[in-house]
C-alpha positions in Angstrom: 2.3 10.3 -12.4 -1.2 10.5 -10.5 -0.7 9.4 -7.1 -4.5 9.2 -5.4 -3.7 8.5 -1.4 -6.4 5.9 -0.8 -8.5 4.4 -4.0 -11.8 2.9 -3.5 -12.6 -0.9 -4.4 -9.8 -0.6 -6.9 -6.5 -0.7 -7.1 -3.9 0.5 -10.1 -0.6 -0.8 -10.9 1.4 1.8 -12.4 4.7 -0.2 -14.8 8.0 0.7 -15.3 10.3 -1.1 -17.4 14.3 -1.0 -17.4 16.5 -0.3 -19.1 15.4 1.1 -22.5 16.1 -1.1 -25.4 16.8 0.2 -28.9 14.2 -1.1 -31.7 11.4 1.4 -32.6 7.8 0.2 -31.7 4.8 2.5 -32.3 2.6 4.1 -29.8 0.0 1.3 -30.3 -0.7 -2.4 -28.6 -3.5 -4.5 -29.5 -5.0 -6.9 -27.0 -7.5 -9.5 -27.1 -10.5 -7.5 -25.9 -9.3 -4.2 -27.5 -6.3 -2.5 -29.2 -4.9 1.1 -27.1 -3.2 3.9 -28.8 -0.9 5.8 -26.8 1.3 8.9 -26.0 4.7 9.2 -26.9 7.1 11.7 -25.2 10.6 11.9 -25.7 11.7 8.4 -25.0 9.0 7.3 -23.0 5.5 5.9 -24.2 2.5 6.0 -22.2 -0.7 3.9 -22.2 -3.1 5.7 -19.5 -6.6 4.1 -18.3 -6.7 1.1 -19.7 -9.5 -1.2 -18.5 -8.4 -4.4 -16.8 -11.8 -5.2 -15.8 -15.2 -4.3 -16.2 -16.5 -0.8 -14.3 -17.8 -1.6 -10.9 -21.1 -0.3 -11.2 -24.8 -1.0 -11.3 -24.3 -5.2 -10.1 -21.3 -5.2 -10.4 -20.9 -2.7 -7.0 -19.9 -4.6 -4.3 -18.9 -7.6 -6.4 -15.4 -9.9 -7.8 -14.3 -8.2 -10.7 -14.9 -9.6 -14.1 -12.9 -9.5 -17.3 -13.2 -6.3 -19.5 -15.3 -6.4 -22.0 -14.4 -6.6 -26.1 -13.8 -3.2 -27.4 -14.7 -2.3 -31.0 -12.3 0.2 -33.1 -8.8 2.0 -31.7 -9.1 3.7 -28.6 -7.4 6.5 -27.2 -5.1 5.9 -24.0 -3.6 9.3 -23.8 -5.5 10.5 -20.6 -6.0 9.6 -17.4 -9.4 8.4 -16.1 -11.4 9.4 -13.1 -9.7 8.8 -10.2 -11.3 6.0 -7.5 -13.8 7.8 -5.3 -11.9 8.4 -1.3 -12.8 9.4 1.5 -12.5 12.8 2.4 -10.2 13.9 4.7 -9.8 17.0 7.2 -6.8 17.7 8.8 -7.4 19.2 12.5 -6.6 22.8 12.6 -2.9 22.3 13.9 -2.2 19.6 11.0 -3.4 21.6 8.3 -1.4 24.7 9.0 2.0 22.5 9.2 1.3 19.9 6.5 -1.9 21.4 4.3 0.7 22.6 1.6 2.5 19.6 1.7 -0.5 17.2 1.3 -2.1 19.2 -1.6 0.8 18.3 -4.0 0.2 14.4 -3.0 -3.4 14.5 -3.3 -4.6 16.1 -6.7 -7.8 18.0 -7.2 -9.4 15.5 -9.5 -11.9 14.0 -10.9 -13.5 10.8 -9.3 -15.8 7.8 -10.6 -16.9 3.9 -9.7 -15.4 3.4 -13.4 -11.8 3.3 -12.2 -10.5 0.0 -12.5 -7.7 0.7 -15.2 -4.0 0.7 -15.5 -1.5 3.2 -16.5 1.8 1.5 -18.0 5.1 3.2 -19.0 7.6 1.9 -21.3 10.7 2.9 -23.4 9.7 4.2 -26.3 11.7 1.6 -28.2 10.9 -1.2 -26.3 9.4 -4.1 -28.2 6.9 -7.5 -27.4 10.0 -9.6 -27.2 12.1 -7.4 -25.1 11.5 -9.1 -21.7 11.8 -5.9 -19.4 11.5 -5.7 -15.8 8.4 -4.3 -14.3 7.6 -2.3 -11.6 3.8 -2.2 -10.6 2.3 0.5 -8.2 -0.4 -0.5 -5.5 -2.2 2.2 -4.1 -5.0 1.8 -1.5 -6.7 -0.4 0.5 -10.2 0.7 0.8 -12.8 -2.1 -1.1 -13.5 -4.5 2.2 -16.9 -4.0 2.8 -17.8 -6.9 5.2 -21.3 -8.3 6.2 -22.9 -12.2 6.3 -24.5 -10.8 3.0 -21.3 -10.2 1.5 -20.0 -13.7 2.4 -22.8 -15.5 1.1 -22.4 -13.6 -2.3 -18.9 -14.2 -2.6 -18.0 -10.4 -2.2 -15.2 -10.8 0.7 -11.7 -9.0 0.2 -13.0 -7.0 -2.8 -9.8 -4.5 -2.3 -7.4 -7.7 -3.1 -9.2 -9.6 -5.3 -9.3 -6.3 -7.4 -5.3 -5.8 -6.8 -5.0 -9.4 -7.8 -7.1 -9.7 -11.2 -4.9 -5.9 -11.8 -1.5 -8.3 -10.9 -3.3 -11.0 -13.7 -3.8 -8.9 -16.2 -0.3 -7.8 -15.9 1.1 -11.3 -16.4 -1.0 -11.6 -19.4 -0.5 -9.0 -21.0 2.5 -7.0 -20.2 4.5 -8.7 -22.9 2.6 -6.8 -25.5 4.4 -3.3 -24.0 7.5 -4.9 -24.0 7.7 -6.4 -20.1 8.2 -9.7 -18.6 5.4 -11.4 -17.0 7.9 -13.5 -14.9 10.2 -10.0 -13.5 7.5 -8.1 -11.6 7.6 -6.8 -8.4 4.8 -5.4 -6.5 5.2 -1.8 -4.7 3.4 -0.3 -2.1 3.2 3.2 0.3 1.4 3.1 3.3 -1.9 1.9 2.7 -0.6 0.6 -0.4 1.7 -1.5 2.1 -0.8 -3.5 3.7 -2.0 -4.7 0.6 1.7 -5.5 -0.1 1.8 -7.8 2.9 -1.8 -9.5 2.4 -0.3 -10.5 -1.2 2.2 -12.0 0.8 0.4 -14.4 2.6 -2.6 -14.4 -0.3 -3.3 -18.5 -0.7 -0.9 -19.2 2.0 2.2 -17.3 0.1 1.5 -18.5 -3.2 2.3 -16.0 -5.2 0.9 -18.3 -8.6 4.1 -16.6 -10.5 2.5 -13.2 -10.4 5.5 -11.3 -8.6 8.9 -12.0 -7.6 9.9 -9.4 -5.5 8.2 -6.4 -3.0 9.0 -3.2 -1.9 7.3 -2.2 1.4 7.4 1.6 1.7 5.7 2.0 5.2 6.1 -1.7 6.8 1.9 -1.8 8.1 1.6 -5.8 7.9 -1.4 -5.1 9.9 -5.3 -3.7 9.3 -6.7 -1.5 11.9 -10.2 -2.6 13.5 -12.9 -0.1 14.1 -15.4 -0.2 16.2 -19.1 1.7 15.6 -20.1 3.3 18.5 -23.2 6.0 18.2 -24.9 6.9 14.9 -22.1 7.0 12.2 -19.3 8.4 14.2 -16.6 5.9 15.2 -13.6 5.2 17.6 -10.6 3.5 16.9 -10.3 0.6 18.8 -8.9 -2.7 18.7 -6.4 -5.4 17.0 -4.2 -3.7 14.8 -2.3 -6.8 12.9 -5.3 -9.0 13.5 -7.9 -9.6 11.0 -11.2 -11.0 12.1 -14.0 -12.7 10.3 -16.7 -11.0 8.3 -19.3 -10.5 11.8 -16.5 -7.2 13.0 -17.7 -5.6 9.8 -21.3 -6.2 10.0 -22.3 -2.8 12.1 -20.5 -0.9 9.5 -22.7 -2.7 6.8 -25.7 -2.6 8.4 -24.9 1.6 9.3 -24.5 1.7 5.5 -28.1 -0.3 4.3 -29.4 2.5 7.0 -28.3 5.2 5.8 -28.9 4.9 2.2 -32.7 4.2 3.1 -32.4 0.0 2.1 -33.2 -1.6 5.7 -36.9 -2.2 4.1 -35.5 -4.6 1.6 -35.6 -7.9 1.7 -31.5 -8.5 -0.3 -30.0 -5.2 1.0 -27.0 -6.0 -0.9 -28.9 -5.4 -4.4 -30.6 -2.5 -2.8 -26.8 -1.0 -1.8 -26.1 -1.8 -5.7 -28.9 0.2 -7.0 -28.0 3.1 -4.3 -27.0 6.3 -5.6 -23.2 6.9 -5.5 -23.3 10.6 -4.1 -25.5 8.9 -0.6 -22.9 6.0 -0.2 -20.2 8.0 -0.6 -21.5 10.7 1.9 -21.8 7.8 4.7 -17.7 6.4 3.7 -17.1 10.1 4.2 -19.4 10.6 7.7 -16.7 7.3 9.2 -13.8 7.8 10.6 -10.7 8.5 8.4 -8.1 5.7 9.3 -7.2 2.5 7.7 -10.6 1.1 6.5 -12.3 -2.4 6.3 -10.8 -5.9 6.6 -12.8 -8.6 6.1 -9.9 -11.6 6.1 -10.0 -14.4 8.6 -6.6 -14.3 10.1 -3.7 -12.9 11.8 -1.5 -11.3 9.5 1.6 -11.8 11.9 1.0 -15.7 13.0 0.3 -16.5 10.1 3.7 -14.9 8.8 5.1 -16.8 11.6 3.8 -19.8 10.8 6.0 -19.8 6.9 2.8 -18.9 5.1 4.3 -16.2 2.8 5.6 -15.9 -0.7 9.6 -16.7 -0.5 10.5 -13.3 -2.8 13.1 -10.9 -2.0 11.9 -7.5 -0.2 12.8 -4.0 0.8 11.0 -3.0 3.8 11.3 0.5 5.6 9.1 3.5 8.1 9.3 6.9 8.2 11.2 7.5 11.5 8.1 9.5 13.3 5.6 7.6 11.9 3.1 7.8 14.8 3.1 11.7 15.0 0.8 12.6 12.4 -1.9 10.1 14.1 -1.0 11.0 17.3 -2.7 14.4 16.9 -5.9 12.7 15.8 -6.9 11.1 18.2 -9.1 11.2 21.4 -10.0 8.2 23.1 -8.2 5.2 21.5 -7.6 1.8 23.3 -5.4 -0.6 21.7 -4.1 -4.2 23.1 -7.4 -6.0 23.3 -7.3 -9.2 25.5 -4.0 -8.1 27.2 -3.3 -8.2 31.2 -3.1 -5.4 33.4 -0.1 -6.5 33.9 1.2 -6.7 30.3 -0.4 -2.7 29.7 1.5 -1.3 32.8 4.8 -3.2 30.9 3.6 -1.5 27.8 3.4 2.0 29.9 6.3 1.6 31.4 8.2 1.0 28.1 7.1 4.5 26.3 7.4 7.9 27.5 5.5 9.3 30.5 4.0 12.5 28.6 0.7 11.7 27.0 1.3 13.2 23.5 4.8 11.7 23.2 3.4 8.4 25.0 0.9 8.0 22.4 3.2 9.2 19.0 5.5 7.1 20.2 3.7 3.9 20.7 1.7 4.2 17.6 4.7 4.8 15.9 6.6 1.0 16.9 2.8 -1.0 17.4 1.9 0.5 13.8 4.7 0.7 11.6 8.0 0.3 13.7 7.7 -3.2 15.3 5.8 -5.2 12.7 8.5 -4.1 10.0 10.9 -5.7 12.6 8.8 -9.0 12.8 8.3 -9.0 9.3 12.2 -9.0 8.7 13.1 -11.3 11.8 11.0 -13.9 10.1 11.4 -13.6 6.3 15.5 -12.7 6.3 15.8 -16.5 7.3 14.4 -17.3 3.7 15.2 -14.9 1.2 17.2 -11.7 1.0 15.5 -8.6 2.9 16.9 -5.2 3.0 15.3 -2.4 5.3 15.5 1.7 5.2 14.8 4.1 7.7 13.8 8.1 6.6 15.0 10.7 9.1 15.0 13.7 7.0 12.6 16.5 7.8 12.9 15.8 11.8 12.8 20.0 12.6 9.1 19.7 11.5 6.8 21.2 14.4 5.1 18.5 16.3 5.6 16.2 13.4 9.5 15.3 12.6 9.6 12.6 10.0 6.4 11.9 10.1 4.3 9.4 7.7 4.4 9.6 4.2 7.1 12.3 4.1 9.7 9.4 2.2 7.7 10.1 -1.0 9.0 12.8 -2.0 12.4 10.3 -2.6 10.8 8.2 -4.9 8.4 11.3 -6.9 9.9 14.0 -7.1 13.9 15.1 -8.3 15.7 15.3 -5.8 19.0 13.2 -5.2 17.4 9.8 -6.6 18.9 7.8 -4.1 15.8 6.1 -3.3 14.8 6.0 -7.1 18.3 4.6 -8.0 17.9 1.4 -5.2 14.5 0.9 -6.7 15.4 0.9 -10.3 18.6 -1.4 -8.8 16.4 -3.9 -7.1 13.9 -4.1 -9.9 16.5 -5.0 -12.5 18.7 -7.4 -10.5 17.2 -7.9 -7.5 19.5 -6.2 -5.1 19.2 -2.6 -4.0 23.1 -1.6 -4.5 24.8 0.0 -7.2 26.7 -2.5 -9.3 30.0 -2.1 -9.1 30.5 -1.2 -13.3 28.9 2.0 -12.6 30.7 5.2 -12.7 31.2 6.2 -9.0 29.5 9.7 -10.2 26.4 8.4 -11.6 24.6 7.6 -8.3 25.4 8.8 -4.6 24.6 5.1 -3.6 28.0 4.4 -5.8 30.4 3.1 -2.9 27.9 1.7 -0.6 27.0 -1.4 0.2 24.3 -2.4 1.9 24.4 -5.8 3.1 21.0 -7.8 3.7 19.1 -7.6 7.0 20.0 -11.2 8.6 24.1 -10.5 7.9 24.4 -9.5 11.7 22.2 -10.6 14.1 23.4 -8.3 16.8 23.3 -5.1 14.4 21.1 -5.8 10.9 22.5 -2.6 8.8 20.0 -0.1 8.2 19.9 2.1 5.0 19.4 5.4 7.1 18.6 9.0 4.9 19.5 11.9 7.2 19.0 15.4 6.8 20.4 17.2 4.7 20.1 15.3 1.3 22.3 13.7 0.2 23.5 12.6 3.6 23.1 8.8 4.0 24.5 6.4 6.5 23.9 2.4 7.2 22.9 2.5 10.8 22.0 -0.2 13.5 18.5 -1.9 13.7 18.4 -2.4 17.1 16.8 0.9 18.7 14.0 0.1 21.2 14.3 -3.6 20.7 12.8 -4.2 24.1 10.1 -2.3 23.3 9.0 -3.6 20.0 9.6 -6.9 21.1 6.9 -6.4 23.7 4.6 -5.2 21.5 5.4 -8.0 18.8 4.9 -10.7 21.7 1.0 -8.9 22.2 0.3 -8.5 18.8 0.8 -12.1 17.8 -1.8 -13.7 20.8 -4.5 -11.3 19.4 -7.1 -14.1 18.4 
């Protein structure tokens, strides 16, 4: 399964269906703009890049997407497409000697195009249009939220979501044909992938228009990260994480971009960015700083969580245990906590470590990924049933422990399947534990239960994976409450 880290102004959903049903259906699916034929191996069929809307190119760069257009004859789905242009990344010296290896098998050497709004859907071989499977769709990315007054006044706000959304519509319209059920789909998300996860969840004040009924939050980031142009194209990471400010915070970065691609002479800059070549605005995305891209929405994430305006759907959320690390070493100059008292940043210092380096992975770690997963389940466990996970494996790493993104090799790649199994658990019946019919050899999740978030409010059970695999263990989620419940209280007066 291709697994780009960070897709550009699209986003794919990858679906699963479960459990395989027994009546023989070819390798092809017609649809109303087109009919696919796919790949059949063993019992599993595949249907790779097909479009759900029309390429982003030419005028249709930096705009809503729009409905694919009618295909004449059969064509081939057997292939994957061009991945999503992203930006590049380099690793400082230190990073790439510990984790260079590591990221190379999570970030394929591909190919790369605009034309990449697709979808690449699995089914059971045997499954058939009536068969009313449950559906797992992938979310990778968050990277299509260009922001300027000219992109408000044409309608072009949020392009990231709205393409995740019209992928999420084409999946309720269609997934029936491959033998899914437009009203079991749950949405699933890694790290950047996550945020988009979370804006879903408050997308038209948390109605979710019947397009998902559950979520699973691999990296809890109910937040986007503000930055800040300082000189020329280079950039500093500044700001308020888990706010999301109106479209005038992304105006420099817009107005960087008509610079550099030679349009500030035009009179509608925005056609002129349209008509740009590809190579030049991809060289400027690629001269910015590497970290969390664009936002472009007009609230606060967290508040407005606060406030009950989410989608009521059952949810896994967890973090990589050392989630801050990895950034940590990144960094040179960051301030965070905009609008806070002197007061309230001494509290903050006084709360985290007095070395710099472990001040600064370990604050990262709780204000990015640690304390708004806590929020996020303080609020939502009093409406629906929430489950959290914690991934401590790897911790001898140098300099890293279990740092971000290391869980995925739990979910791609054979290993004990313990996180594959509570996936494939919640995605059928809505609850991450083994049923109790299954043979206590099938699954190393088979004898424990793992209760919901909210059944202890002195200590909500964590699913905890320990080094070495299998080793599993429900833990506490109450380390560094005080803490996290500092930074929680700062976060949510961000404006």
């Amino acid at each position: 399964m291709l697994l780009p880290r960070v897709c550009v102004y699209a986003v794919q959903a990858f679906a699963l269906f479960l459990p395989s049903l027994a009546s023989r259906n070819s390798a092809i699916v017609s649809l109303s703009y087109g009919s696919f034929k796919g790949n059949t191996l063993e019992n599993v069929t595949s249907f790779l890049s097909v479009p759900y809307a029309q390429p982003p190119v030419e005028e249709l760069r930096f705009a809503p997407p729009q409905p694919p257009l009618k295909l004449e004859g059969m064509r081939s789905a057997i292939t994957f497409s061009d991945a999503c242009p992203q930006q590049s990344i380099t690793l400082p010296g230190l990073l790439s000697n510990i984790i260079g290896n590591t990221s190379n098998e999570f970030i394929p050497n591909v190919n790369v195009s605009e034309d990449c709004l697709t979808v690449n859907i699995y089914k059971p071989t045997f499954a058939r249009p009536d068969s009313s499977l449950s559906v797992l769709s992938w979310i990778y990315g968050v990277f299509g939220f260009l922001a300027s007054r000219e992109m408000q006044n044409a309608g072009s706000t949020n392009l990231g979501l709205r393409d995740q959304r019209f992928a999420l519509q084409w999946v309720h319209q269609y997934i029936s044909s491959f033998g899914g059920d437009p009203d079991k789909v749950i949405i699933w998300g890694e790290s950047a992938g996550v945020i988009s996860v979370g804006l879903h969840l408050l997308w038209n004040n948390g109605n979710s228009d019947g397009l998902f009924r559950g979520a699973v939050m691999a990296r809890t980031i109910f937040s986007v990260y503000n930055i800040v142009p300082t000189q020329s194209h280079k950039m500093q990471e500044s700001g308020s994480p888990c706010a999301l400010h109106n479209v005038s915070v992304g105006q420099p970065f817009y107005d960087d971009l008509v610079e550099y691609v030679n349009c500030s002479h035009r009179f509608d800059t925005l056609d002129c960015l349209r008509k740009a070549p590809y190579e030049h605005i991809q060289a400027w995305v690629n001269s910015t700083l590497n970290i969390f891209g664009y936002e472009s929405l007009n609230l606060n994430p967290q508040r407005s969580m606060r406030m009950g305006h989410y989608a009521r759907v059952p949810l896994i959320t967890g973090d990589c245990d050392d989630g801050g690390t990895l950034f940590s070493m990144g960094n040179a100059n960051i301030t965070f906590l905009f609008g806070a008292s002197s007061s309230e940043v001494r509290a903050v210092g006084q709360a985290y470590p007095s070395n710099p380096s472990l001040r600064i992975a370990s604050f990262l770690g709780d204000w990015r990924y640690q304390a708004p997963r806590r929020l996020l389940l303080d609020t939502m466990s009093r409406t629906q049933d929430t489950w959290a996970f914690l991934y401590k494996r790897g911790k001898a790493t140098p300099y890293l422990g279990s740092f971000h993104s290391t869980d995925l090799v739990e979910f791609f790649r054979a290993g004990d399947y313990i996180g594959i199994d509570a996936l494939i658990n919640f995605v059928h019946s809505m609850n991450p534990n083994t049923p109790s019919s299954l043979p206590s050899n099938v699954s190393y999740l088979s004898g424990i239960s793992r209760d919901t978030w909210d059944s202890s409010i002195f200590a909500p059970p964590l699913l905890t994976f320990l080094d070495p695999a299998p080793k599993i263990n429900i833990t506490v989620d109450t380390y560094r409450s005080s803490s996290m419940a500092l930074l929680n209280t700062l976060s949510l007066q961000i404006p």
